[in-house]
N, C-alpha and C positions, 0 to 999 in steps of 0.2 A: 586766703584773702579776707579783707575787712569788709564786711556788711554796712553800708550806711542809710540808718534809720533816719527820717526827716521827723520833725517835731507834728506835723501833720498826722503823717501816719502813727504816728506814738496814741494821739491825742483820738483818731479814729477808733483804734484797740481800746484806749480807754474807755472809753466812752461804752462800751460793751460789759465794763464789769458790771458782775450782779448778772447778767441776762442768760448767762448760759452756753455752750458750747455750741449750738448751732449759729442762735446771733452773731457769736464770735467769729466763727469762721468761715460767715456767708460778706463777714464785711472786707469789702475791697478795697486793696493800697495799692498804691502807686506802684511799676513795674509789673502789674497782671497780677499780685499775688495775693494774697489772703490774712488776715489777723491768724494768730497761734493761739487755742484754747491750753493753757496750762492745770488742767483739772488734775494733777497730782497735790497742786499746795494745798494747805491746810486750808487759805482762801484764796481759791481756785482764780486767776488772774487770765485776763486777752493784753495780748502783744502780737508787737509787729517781729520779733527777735526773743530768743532765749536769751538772757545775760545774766551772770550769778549764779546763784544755785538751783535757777527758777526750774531746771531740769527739760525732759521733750517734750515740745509744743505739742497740740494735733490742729492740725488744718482741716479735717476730716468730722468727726464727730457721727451725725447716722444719717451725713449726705454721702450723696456717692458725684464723682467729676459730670456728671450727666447732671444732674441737678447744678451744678453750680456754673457750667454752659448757659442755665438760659437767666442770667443775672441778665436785670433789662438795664444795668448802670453801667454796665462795661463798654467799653469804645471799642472801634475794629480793633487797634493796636493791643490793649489788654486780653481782650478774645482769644485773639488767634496767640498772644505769648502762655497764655492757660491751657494752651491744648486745643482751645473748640472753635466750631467755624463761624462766618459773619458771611450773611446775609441780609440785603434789605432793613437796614440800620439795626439787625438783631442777633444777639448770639445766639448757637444754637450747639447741640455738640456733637453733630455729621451734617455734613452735604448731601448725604446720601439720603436725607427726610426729606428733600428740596424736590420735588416732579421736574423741575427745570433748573439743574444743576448749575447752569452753562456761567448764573450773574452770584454765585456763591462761591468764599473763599476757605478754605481748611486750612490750618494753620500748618507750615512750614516743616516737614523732614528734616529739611536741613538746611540748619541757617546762616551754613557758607555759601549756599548757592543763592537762595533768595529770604531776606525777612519779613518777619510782620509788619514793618512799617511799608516794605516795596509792596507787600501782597492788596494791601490795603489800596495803595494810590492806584494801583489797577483797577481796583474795584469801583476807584473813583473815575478814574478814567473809562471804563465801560459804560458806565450810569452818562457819563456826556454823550460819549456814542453813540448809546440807544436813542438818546434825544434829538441827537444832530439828525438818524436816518429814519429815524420814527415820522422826523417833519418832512420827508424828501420820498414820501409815499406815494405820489399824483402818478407816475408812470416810470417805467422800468429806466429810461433814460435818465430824469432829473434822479434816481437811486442810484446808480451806478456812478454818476460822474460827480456824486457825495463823496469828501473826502473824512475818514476818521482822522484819529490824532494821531495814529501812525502813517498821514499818507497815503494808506491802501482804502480802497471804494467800499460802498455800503454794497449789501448784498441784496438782491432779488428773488422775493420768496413766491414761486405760483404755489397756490393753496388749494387754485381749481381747474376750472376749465372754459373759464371765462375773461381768460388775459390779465389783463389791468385791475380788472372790477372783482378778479379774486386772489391779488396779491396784494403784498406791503413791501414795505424796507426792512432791511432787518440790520444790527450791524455784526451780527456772528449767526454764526450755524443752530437751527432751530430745529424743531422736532418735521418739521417740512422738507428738510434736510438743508445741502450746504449752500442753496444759494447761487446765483447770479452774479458774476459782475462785467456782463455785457450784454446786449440787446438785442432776439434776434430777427424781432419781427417789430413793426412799427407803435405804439402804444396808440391804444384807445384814446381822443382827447379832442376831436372835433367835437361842437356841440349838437350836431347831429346824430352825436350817436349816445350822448352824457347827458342824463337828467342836468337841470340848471335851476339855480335859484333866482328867482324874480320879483318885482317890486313893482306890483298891477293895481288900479283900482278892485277888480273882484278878489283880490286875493291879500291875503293878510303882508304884511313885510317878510323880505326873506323868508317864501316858504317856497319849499324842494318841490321842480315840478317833474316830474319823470316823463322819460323819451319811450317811446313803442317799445325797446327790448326791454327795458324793465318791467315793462307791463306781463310782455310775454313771457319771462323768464319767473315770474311770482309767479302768474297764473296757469305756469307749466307745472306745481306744484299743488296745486289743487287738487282734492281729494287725497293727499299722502300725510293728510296731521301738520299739526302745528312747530313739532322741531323742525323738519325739511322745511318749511315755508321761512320760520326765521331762523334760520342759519344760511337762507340763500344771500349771497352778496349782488345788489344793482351798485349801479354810478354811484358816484362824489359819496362816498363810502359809507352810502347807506343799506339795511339788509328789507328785505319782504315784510310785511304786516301782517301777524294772525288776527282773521274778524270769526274768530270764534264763538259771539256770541249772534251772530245771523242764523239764523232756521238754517241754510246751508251754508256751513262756514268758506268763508273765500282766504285765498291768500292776494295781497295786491301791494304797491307800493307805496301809496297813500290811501284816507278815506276819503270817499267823494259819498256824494247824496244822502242817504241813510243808512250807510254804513255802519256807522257808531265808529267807536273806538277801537282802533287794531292796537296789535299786542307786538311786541319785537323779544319778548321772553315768552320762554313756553310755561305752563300753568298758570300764567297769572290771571288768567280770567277764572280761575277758580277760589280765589284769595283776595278779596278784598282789600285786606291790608299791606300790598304789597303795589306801590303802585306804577304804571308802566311807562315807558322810554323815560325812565330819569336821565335827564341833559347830563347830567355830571360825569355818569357813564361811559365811556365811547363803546363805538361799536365792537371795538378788536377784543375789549374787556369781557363783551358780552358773548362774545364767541368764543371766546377762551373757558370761560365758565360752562357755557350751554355744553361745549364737546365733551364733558365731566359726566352729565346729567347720566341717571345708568348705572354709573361706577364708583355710588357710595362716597362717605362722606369722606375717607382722608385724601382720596385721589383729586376731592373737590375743594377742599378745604388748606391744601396745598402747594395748591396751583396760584402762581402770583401772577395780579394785572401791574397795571399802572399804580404809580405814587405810592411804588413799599407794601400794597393791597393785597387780600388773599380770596380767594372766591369763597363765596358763603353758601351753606346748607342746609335746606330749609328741608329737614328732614322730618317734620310735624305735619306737611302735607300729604293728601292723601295720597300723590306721585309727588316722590323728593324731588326737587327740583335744586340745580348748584344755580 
């Protein structure tokens, strides 16, 4: 068969002469594949094709296929036609680096059964579904009767032992295992029993008031540190407050009197620079990272939240904290 070279890619390879063998064949063309270093001629030439007597390219030079996986210019489709996987808009060259495999794709065995282009649109398709049952988190009923793209329901993830107030939605099988998709006891959701947000003269706009069980369920952690207090889940999906910096540190759901400042990350009253409930955060982001804390920096560092994100390790503190 006939090879055809577009004047693009011609011009890409060019554009490398003079630079050397790596440059050459880290630059990517069209169809997932790579410029050809010709370092046998007299002057050593990059193309996209051998023609004439220009003799065997090398695609290779003194990278290896693992190095050229994590090219940040490749698309899913050119990814996964190179061999290596796609995840969260990045190539990478296993799935197996992933802690949470589940939204990462490896590039096709075999590509009668399925290709890089199909592998791809599921990827895209999944990224909808996390978002359609991510929103449909209030209680196990509005999660279930979420429909994905294929029709079948969002799944219900308990996390605790606190019903509603320690689950999510989820829309595949998680490390909490497979999931819900039917109801079997009533969900949590009068507001007698759901902290609620209010809009009072003593109190600022829209700020969270919390109901007796949240109270009770922080201050049932009292005396156990600051991970157990914030990693505990209250109402409208908010978690406990470390006030670490009291004579006896309390755990609670807001501050009230002279409290100071509570904490919903652990360390950071030790850290100045690091500063606490950033809004942009959500809560499930900060739970996912805190469950790391312990287990060193790639277990933390690999673990993905929301928006493409990876947990961060602030291993310079006197306790690392993910």
């Amino acid at each position: 068969s006939i090879t055809i070279v577009s004047d693009k890619d011609r011009a890409k390879c060019a554009a490398q002469n003079g630079e050397g063998c790596e440059p050459c064949a880290t630059t990517a063309i069209s169809g997932g594949k790579y410029c050809l270093w010709f370092g046998e001629m007299e002057t050593p030439v990059c193309a996209p094709i051998s023609e004439g007597d220009m003799g065997v390219g090398s695609d290779m030079c003194a990278i290896t296929n693992e190095d050229r996986c994590f090219d940040t210019n490749l698309t899913c489709e050119d990814c996964l036609s190179n061999g290596c996987s796609f995840f969260a808009g990045s190539c990478l060259p296993s799935c197996s680096l992933i802690s949470d495999p589940g939204s990462c794709v490896d590039a096709p065995e075999d590509s009668s059964v399925t290709t890089a282009p199909q592998r791809c649109q599921q990827l895209l398709t999944d990224a909808d579904d996390e978002v359609t049952c991510n929103a449909s988190s209030l209680d196990c009923t509005t999660c279930t009767s979420t429909m994905k793209a294929d029709e079948t329901p969002c799944l219900w993830m308990e996390i605790g032992s606190n019903g509603p107030l320690d689950s999510f939605c989820a829309h595949r099988a998680t490390e909490w295992g497979d999931g819900a998709t039917s109801c079997a006891t009533n969900d949590v959701s009068d507001n007698d029993d759901v902290g609620v947000v209010v809009d009072n003269p003593t109190n600022a706009p829209n700020v969270f008031q919390p109901n007796d069980k949240d109270r009770a369920m922080c201050a049932a952690k009292n005396g156990n540190g600051c991970e157990a207090c914030a990693t505990t889940a209250i109402s409208g999906g908010k978690y406990c407050l470390w006030f670490g910096e009291m004579e006896t540190p309390v755990c609670a759901p807001i501050s009230e009197g002279d409290m100071g400042e509570g904490y919903d990350m652990c360390a950071l009253v030790d850290s100045p620079t690091m500063a606490p409930s950033d809004p942009a955060v959500s809560d499930k982001d900060r739970a996912k990272c805190a469950a790391q804390n312990g287990e060193g920096c790639e277990p933390c560092a690999t673990t993905a939240i929301s928006g493409g994100k990876y947990c961060l390790w602030f291993g310079e503190m006197e306790t690392p904290v993910c």
